[in-house]
C-alpha atoms as one frame of an Amber mdcrd trajectory, in Angstrom:
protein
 -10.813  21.936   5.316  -7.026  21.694   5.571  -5.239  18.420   5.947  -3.468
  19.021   9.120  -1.991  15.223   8.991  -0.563  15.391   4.634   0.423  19.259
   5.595   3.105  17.823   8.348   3.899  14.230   6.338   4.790  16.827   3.361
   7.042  19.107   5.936   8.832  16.137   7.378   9.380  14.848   4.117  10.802
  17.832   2.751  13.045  18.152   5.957  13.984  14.715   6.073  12.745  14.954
   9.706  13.464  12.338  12.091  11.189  10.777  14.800   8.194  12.095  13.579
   4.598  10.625  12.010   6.629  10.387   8.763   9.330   8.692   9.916   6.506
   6.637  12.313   4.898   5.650   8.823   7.861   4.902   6.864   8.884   2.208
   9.114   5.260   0.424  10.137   3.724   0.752   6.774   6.895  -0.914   5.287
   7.333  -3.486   7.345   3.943  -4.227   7.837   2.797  -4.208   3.973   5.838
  -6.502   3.580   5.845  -8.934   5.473   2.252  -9.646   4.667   4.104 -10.575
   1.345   6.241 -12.954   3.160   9.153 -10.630   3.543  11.358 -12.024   6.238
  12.723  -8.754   7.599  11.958  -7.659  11.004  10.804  -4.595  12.239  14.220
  -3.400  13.729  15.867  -4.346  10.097  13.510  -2.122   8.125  13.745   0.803
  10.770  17.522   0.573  10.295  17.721  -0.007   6.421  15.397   3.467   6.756
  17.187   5.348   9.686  20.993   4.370   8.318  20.894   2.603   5.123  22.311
  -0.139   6.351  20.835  -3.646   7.345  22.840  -5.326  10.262  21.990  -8.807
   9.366  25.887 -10.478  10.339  24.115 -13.462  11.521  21.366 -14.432   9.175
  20.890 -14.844   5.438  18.329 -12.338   3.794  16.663 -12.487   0.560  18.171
  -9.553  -1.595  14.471  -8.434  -2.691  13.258  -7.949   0.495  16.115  -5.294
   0.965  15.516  -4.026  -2.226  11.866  -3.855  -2.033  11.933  -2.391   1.584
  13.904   0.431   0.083  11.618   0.962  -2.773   8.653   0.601  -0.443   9.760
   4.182   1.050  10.044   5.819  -2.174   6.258   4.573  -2.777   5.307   6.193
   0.401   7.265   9.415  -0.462   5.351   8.955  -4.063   1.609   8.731  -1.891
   2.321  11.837  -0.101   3.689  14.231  -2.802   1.001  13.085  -5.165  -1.962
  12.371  -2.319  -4.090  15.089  -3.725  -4.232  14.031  -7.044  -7.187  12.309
  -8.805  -6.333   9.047  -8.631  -5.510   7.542 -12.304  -4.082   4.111 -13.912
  -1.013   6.101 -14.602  -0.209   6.647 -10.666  -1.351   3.195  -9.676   1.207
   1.988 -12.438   4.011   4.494 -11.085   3.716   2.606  -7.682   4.181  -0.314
  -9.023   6.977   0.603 -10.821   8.982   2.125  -8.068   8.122  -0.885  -5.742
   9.646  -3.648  -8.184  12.184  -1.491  -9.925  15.722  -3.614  -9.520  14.121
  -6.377  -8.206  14.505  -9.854  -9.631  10.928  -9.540 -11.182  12.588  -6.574
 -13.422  14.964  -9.232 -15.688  12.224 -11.712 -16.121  10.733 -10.599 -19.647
   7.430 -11.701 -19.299   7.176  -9.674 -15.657   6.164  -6.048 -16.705   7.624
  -3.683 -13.983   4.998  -0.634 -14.128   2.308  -2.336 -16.436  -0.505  -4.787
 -16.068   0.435  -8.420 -16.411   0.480 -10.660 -19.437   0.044 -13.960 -17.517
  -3.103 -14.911 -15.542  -2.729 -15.201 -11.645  -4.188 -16.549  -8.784  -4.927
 -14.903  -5.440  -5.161 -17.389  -2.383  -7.026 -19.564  -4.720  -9.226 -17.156
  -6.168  -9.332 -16.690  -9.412  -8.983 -13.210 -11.200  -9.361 -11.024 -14.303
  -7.581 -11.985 -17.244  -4.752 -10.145 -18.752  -6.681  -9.279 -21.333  -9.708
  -8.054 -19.305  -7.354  -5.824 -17.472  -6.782  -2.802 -19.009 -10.874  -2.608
 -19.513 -11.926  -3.408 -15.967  -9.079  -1.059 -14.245 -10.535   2.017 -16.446
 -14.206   0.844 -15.311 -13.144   0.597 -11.545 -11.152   3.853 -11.803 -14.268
   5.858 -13.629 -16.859   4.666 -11.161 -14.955   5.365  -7.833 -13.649   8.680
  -9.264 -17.579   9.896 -10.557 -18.485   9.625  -6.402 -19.791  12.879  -5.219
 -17.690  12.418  -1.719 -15.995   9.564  -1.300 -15.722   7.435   2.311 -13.888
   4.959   4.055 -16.096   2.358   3.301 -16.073   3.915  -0.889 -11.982   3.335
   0.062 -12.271  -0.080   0.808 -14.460  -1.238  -1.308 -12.132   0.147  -4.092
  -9.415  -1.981  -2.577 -11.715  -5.279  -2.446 -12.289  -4.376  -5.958  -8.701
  -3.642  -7.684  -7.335  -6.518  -5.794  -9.986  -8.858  -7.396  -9.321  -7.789
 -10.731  -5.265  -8.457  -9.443  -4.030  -5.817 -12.678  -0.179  -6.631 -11.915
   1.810  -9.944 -11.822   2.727  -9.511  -8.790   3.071  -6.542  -5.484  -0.988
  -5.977  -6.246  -1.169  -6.183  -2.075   1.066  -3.700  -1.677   0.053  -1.270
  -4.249  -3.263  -1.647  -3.324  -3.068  -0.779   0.443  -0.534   2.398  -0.625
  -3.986   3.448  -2.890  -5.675   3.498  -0.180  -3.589   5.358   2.620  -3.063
   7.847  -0.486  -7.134   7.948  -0.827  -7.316   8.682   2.747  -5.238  11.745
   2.841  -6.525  12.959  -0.633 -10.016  12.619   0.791  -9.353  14.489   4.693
  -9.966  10.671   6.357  -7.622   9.009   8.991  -6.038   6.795   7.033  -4.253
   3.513   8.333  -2.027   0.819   8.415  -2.825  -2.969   7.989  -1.016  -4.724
  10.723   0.815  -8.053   9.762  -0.774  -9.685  12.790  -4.386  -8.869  11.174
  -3.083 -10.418   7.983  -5.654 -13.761   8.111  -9.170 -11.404   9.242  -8.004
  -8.948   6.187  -7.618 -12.121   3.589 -11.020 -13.412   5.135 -12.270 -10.095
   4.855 -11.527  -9.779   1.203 -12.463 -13.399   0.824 -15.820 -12.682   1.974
 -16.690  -8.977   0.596 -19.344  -9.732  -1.544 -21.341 -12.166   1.556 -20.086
 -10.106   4.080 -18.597  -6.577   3.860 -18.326  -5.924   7.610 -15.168  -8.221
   8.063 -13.236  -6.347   5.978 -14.581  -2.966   7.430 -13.969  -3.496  10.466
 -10.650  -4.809  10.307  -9.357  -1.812   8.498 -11.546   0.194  11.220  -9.678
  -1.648  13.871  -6.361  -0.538  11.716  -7.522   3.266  12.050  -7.666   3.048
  15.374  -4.480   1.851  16.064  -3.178   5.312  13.666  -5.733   7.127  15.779
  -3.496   6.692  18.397  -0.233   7.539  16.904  -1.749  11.165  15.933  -2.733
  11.777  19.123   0.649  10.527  20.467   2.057  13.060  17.816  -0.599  15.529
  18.927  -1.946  16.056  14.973  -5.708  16.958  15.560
């Protein structure tokens, strides 16, 4: 069945349409995945850093990454879409990464590997994760399991996210990549896909928190999420 929804993000892309799902996406998925990071820009900023290229911040100091990484963030969506029907592989999960950090301040630190796995361990809200050197292992293992499915779902979607974020494969922007997987999974796989809002940000780090005791939290957050895109393709009358 054709993909009414990737068919028109790939059009407006290509036309650099304006006021469209695309453009709709653009803005909410990059401000939204950001500032779950702790990016300080506002909505209006990143909808004018996308519309104009310019920021319109006379009054304020802004950290120079979150510019930087709110631009980048659009070339990662423009990456999901022209690559959405492709077999997800460690190779395009390490091509978002790179685009989302490249000129960043993470880029001159030499021990921060822009588009590779990291070399120090990490934390995630306390939680501790695969080592370094279990990495490269466990991200093949992840990627061969979810990609050996018959038909994937939303809930084989999520799961995969609970799952790559545990293992935590990159020093840092593993949030972000992994929540671009999985909008990319959705179109690749005919599913409404969806945005996590920054205002669910606590019941989606309790629902990965709790996974293993409790997977419904983290469903049906990201259920609640599809919802809310439900309603912008109706708006944008995309069957």
């Amino acid at each position: 069945m054709k993909n009414k929804l990737l068919s028109i993000l790939k059009d407006e892309l290509d036309g650099k349409t304006s006021g469209g799902i695309y453009h709709k996406v653009q803005v909410n998925m990059t401000y939204n995945s950001n500032r779950i990071e702790g990016s300080k820009l506002t909505e209006d900023q990143t909808r004018r850093i996308f519309e104009t290229n310019t920021i319109g911040a006379e009054t304020e100091n802004l950290n120079v990454d979150d510019i930087v990484e709110t631009l980048n963030h659009f070339k990662c969506i423009d990456y999901v879409i022209k690559n959405a029907e492709q077999v997800l592989t460690q190779d395009i999960i390490k091509q978002l990464h790179s685009i989302l950090k490249q000129n960043t301040s993470d880029e001159k630190r030499e021990w921060f590997k822009v588009g590779d796995y990291k070399l120090r361990p990490n934390e995630v809200g306390g939680t501790s994760t695969s080592s370094p050197k279990e990495v490269p292992a466990k991200m093949k293992e992840l990627l061969s399991e979810y990609n050996n499915k018959q038909k994937i779902s939303f809930s084989d979607i999520v799961e995969f996210h609970y799952k790559f974020e545990k293992i935590h494969p990159f020093q840092d922007g593993n949030g972000r990549v992994g929540r671009l997987i999985m909008f990319k999974e959705c179109l690749k796989n005919n599913i409404t896909p969806f945005i996590i809002d920054d205002e669910q940000k606590w019941f989606y780090y309790r629902g990965l928190k709790e996974w293993q005791s409790d997977k419904a939290f983290l469903l049906d957050t990201c259920l609640q999420a599809q919802d809310v895109f439900k309603e912008y393709l109706k708006y944008f009358e995309i069957d």
